[in-house]
C-alpha positions as CSV (number, residue, x, y, z in Angstrom):
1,X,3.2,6.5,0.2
2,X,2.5,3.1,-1.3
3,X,3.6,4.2,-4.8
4,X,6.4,5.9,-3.6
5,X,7.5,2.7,-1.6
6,X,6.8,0.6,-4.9
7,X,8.7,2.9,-7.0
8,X,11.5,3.0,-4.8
9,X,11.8,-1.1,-4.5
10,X,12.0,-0.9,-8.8
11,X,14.7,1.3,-8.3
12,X,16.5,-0.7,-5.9
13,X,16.1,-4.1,-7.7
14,X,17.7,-3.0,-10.9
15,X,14.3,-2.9,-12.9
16,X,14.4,0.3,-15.6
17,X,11.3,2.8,-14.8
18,X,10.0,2.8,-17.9
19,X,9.6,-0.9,-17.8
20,X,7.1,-0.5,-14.7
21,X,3.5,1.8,-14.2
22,X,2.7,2.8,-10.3
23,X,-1.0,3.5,-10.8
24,X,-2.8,4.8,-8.0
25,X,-6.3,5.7,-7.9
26,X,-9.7,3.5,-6.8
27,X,-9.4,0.2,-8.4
28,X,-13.2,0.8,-9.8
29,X,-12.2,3.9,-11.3
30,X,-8.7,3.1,-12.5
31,X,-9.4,-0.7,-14.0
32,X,-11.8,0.1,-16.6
33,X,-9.2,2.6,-18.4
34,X,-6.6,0.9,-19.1
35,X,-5.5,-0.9,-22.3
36,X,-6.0,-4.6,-23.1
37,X,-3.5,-7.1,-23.2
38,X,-0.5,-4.8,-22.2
39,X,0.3,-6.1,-19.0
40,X,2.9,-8.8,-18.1
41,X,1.6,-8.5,-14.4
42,X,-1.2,-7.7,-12.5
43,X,-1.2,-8.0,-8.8
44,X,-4.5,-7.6,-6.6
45,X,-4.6,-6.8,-2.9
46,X,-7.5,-4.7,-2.1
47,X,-10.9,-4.7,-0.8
48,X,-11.8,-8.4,-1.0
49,X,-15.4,-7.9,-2.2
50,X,-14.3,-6.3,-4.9
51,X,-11.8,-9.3,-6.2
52,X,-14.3,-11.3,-8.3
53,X,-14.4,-8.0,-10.9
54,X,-10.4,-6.9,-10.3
55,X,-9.7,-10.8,-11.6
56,X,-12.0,-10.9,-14.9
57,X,-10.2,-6.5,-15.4
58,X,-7.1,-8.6,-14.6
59,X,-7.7,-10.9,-17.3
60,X,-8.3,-8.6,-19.8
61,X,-5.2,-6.7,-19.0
62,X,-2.9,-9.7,-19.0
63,X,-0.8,-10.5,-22.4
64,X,-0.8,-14.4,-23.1
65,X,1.5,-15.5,-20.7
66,X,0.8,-12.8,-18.2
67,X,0.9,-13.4,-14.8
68,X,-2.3,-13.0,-11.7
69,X,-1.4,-12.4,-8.5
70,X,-3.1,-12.5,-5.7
71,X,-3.1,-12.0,-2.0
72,X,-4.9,-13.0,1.0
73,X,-6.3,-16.0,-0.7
74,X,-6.1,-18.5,2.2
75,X,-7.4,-15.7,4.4
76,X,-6.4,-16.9,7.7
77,X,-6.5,-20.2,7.0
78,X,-10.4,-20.0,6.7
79,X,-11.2,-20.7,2.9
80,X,-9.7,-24.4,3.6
81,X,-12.0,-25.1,6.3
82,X,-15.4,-25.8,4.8
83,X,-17.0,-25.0,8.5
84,X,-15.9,-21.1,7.7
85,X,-19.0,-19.2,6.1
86,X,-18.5,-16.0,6.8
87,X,-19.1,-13.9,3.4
88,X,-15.2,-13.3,3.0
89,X,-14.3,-16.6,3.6
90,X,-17.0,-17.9,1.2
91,X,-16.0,-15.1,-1.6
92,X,-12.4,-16.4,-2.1
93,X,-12.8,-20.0,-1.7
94,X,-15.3,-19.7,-4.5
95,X,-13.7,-17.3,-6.6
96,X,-10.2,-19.7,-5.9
97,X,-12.3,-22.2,-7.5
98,X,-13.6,-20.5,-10.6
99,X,-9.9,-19.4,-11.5
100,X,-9.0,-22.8,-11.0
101,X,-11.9,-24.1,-12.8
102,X,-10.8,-20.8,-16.0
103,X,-9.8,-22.2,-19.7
104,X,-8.1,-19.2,-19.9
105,X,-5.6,-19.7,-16.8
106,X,-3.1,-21.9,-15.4
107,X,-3.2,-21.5,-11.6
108,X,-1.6,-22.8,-8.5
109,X,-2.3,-21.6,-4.9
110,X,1.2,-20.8,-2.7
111,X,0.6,-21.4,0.8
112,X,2.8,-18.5,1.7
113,X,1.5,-15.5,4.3
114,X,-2.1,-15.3,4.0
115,X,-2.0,-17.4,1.1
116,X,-0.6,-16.3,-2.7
117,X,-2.8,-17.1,-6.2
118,X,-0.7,-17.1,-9.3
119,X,-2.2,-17.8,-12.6
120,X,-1.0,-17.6,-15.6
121,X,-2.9,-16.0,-18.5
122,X,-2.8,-18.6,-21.9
């Protein structure tokens, strides 16, 4: 349903099929197949302990000058408050840091929704 919706929205913005790929399948499974440095995009909104291993596949994907996204990465507000510990919470506002913290990105936290990550692959 979610690929369907996603193709459809391509269609509707003007964007040629064959310049997008609707992949679905389990992240784990899927990730590990697909070709280096052939992607112009990768978003990530899944389960959120898997993140930390979806951002360095991401990586990998990415051309120079590729773009990460990714949602959830305020996660209710909670990965600003230092008094938040819970192992979500803790997961994002460290992994938020290492991108920050990557030679091989430029990022910048949007404080949109639940909080957007956008870094851009060098």
């Amino acid at each position: 349903e979610h690929a369907r919706a996603a193709r459809q929205a391509y269609t509707a913005a003007g964007v040629p099929a064959q310049r997008t790929r609707v992949i679905t399948g389990a992240a784990v499974d899927v990730l590990p197949r697909m070709n280096d440095a052939s992607y112009d995009l990768v978003h990530v909104d899944a389960d959120k302990a898997g993140y930390p291993d979806y951002v360095e596949h991401a990586i990998r994907l990415l051309r120079p000058g590729g773009l990460l996204a990714m949602d959830n990465m305020l996660w209710h507000d909670k990965v600003a408050d230092p008094a938040s510990r819970d192992e979500t919470t803790v997961l994002l506002r460290d992994l938020g840091k290492q991108i920050r913290d990557d030679e091989r990105l430029v990022s910048a936290l949007l404080p949109v929704g639940d909080g957007l990550l956008t870094a851009v692959k060098r």
